[in-house]
C-alpha positions in Angstrom: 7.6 -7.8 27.7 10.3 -5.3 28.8 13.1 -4.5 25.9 15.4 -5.9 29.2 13.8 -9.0 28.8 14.1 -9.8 25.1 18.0 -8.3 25.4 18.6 -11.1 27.7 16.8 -13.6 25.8 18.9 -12.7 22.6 22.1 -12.6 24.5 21.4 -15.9 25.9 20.2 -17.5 22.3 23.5 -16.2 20.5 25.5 -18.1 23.2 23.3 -21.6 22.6 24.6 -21.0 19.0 27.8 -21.0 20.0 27.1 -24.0 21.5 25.8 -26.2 18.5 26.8 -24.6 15.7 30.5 -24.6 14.4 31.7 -22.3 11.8 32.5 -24.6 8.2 36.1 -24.4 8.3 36.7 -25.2 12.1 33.9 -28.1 11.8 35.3 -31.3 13.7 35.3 -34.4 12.2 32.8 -37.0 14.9 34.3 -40.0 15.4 32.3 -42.9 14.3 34.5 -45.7 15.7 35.8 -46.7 12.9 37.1 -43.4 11.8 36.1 -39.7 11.3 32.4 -38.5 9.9 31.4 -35.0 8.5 29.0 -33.1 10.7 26.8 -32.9 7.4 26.6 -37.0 7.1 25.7 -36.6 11.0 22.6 -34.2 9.9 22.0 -36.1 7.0 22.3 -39.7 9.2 19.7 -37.6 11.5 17.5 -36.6 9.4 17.0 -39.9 8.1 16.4 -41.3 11.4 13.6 -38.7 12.2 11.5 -39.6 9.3 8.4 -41.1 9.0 8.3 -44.7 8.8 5.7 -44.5 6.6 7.3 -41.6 3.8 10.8 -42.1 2.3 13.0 -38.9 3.6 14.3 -37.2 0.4 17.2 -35.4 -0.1 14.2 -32.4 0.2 13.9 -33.1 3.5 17.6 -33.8 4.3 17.6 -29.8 3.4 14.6 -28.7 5.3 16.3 -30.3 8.2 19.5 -28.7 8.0 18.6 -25.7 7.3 20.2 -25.7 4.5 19.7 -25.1 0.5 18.8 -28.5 -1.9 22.0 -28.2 -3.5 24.3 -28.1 -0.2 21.6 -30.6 1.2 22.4 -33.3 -2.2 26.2 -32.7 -1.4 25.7 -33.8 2.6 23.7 -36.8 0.9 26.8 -37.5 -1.5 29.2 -37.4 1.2 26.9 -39.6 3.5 26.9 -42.2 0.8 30.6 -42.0 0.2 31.0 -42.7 3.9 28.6 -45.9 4.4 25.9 -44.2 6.1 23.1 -44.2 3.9 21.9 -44.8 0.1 20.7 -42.8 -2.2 18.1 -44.0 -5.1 16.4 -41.9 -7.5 12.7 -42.7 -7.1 10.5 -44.3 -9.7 7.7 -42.5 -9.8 9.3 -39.1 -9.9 13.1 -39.2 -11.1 13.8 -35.9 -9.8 13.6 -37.0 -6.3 16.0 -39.2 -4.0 15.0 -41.5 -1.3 17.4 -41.5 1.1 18.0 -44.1 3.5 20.1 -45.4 7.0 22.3 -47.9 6.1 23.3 -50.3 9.3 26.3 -48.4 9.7 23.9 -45.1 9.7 22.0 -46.5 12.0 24.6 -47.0 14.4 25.8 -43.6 14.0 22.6 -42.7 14.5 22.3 -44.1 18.1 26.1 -43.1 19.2 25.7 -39.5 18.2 22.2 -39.7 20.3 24.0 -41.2 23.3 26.6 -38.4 22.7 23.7 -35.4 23.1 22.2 -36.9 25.4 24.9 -37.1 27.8 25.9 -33.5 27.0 22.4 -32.7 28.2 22.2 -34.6 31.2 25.6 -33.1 32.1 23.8 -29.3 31.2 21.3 -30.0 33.6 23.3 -31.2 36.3 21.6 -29.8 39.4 18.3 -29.4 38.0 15.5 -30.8 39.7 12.9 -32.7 37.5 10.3 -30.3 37.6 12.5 -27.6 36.4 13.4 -29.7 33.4 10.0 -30.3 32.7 9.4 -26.4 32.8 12.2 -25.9 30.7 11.4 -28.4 27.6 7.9 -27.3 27.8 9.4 -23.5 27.1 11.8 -24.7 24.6 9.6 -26.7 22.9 7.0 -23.6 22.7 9.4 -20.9 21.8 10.8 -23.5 19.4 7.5 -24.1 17.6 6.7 -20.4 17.6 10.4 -19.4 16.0 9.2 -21.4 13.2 5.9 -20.5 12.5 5.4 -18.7 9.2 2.5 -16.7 10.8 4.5 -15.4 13.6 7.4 -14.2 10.7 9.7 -16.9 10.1 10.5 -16.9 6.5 8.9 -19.9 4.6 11.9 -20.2 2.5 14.9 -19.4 3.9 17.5 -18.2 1.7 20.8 -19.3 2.4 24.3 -18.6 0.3 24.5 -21.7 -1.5 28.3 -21.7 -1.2 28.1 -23.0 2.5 28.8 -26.6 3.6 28.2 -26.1 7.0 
């Protein structure tokens, strides 16, 4: 692959970011319909809904979802609580570890902030025929796999500056 190539590819990533990711202090609140929620209860509201139905999502995997460290990851699940969206209850068999759960009102959230995204991609992909979408999540899904895979040099552990609520 040409360095041309991978220039373009890393110009186009670091406008995607752009795109999803909002610096802390200019985060917008999302409206819930009732009122205003954190970005952080959305990912933690999200992160509960992708779980297994079979394991209980911890606050563990609240942070592995994020991206974010376990302490910043227990302050999303704090402020997720204070807002309705979901409980928190220190597990019996190991007191050191959370479950975290969607509350009805999580749920909701859960499903409006989907509708939201989903919108915002159908609007993206205005134009596009159905086999070029097709194409393109197949790609995305691919390249997204392989950014992630420890073999291929993504870090196992990120580290992240624990002083960041994003």
């Amino acid at each position: 692959m040409a360095s041309a190539e991978l220039l373009a590819l890393d110009a186009a990533m670091m406008r995607l970011r752009r795109v999803w990711a909002v610096p802390p202090a200019r985060s917008p609140k999302v409206p819930d319909g009732m009122g205003h929620v954190d970005l952080s209860t959305v990912l933690v509201v999200e992160a509960c809904a992708r779980g297994s139905e079979e394991a209980t999502t911890t606050v563990a995997d609240v942070a592995t979802f994020a991206g974010v460290a376990p302490s910043t990851a227990s302050r999303f699940v704090t402020r997720a609580v204070e807002a309705g969206m979901v409980t928190r209850e220190q597990q019996a068999t190991d007191g050191r570890r959370a479950a975290v759960g969607l509350t009805d009102a999580g749920r909701a959230l859960h499903g409006r902030g989907l509708a939201v995204r989903l919108e915002r991609l159908r609007s993206t992909l205005e134009g596009w025929t159905d086999a070029e979408v097709l194409v393109f999540v197949d790609l995305l899904g691919r390249f997204a796999e392989a950014a992630v895979d420890p073999a291929r040099g993504a870090p196992l552990v990120p580290s992240y500056d624990d002083g960041d609520d994003a």
